[in-house]
N, C-alpha and C positions, 0 to 999 in steps of 0.2 A: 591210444593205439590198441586195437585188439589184437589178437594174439594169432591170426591169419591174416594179410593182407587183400586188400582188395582183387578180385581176380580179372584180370583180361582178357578179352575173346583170342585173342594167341594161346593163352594157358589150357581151355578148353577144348575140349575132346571134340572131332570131327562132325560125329552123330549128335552131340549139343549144340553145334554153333546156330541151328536154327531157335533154339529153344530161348538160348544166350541173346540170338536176335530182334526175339520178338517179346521176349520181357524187357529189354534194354528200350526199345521201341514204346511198348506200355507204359513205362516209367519216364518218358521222355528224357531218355539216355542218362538219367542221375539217381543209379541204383550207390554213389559212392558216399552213403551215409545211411546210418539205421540196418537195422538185420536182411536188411534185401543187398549191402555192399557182403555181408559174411553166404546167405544163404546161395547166391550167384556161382558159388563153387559148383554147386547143383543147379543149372539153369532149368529145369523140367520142375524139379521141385519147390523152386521160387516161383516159378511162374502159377502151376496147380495152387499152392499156399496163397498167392496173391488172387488167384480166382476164389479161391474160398472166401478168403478177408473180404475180398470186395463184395461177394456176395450176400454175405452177412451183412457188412455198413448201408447193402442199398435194402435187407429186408424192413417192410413197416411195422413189424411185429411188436418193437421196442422203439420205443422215442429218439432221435441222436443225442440227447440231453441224459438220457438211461446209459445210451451205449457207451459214453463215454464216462459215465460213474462205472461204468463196467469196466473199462480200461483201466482208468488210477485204482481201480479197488484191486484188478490184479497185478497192475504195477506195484502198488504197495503192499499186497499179500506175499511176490514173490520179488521183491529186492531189485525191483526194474528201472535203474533210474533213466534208462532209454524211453523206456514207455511213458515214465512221467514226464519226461524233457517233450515230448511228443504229445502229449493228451493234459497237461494236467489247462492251461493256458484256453486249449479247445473246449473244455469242460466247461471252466465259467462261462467262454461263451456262446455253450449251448444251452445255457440257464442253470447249471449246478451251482449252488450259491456259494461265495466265496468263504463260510465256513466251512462247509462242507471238504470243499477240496485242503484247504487250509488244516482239518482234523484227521482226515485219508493221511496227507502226508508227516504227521507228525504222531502218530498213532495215539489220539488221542479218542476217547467215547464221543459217537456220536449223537448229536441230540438234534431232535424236530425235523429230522426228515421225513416227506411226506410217504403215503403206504408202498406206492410205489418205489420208488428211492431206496424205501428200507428193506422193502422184497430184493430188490438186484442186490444191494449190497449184504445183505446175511448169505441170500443163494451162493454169491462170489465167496466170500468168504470162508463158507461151509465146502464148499467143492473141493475149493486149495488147500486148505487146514485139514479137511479130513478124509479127502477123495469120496466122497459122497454127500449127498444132504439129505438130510432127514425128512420125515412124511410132512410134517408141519413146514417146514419150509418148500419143498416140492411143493405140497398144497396151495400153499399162498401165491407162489407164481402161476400157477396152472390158475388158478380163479382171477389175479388181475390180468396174466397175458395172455392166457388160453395155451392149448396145445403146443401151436405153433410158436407162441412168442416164447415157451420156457423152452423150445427146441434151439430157437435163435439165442436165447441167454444163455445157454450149456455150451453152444457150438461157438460161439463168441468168445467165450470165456475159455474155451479150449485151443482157440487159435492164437489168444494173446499171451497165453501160455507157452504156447512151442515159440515164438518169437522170442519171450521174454527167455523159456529155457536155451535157447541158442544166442541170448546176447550175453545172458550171464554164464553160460559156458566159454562163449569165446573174448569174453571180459572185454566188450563193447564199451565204451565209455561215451558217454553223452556230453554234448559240449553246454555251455553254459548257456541259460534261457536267456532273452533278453527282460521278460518279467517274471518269471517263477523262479521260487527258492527250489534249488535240488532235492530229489529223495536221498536221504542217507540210512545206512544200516539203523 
């Protein structure tokens, strides 16, 4: 149980119920799980957030197989076990090999991943650990994704962020995968 309940279109404010309406609509009325049942408190702000996400998952800039080593890398950079409950399952099968995700969530060194792989996940890492990356890393995604695609990995990596920071604020709890082992501290 988080630590706000889910909110209903009675609870909201006048000048949101369109807002309320038509992210509930988007969502095919089951905002009541993951950080869109917390963020709905704001329906204008769930909905802009969900435009963003979506727009990022639909740019081709990055592989769905990248985007989603992008996700468990900031699941498990920032203590998200919503996001891992969420992505870690989608990752293998968008080709992430099952070491890979298997050493994300256990924070173990990773070994043989390929150049790109290893670009997104130092870039992630660098960002969240140190609010910045370095020229050498910068570098390395601008040469394998171009301009565009380290705009897509920054901005990616910045949206699964405020999710994560608003699930582990409102201490979200994720319910049990049917094949993934949970992240834990």
């Amino acid at each position: 149980m988080a630590r706000i309940p889910l909110v209903t279109r009675e609870q909201i404010a006048e000048k949101e119920k369109g807002a309320y309406d038509a992210f509930m609509a988007s969502r095919a009325g089951r905002p009541n799980i993951g950080p869109y049942s917390l963020l709905l408190h704001m329906p204008e702000m769930a909905r802009r957030l969900e435009a963003l996400r979506l727009y990022l998952r639909d740019e081709s800039s990055l592989s769905p197989k990248l985007q989603e080593l992008v996700m468990i890398s900031v699941a498990r950079e920032m203590g998200c076990a919503f996001i891992w409950y969420a992505h870690a399952a989608a990752a293998r099968q968008a080709g992430v090999r099952d070491d890979i995700v298997d050493s994300i969530r256990e924070k173990r060194t990773l070994v043989n991943l390929d150049p790109d792989e290893q670009t997104v996940v130092d870039f992630t890492r660098e960002l969240l650990q140190n609010r910045t990356v370095s020229r050498p890393t910068f570098d390395a995604a601008t040469a394998r994704f171009g301009q565009r695609g380290t705009m897509t990995l920054t901005n990616l990596i910045g949206c699964y962020a405020v999710l994560a920071y608003n699930m582990n604020a409102y201490e979200l709890q994720a319910p049990a995968h049917a094949t993934e082992k949970p992240l834990t501290p």
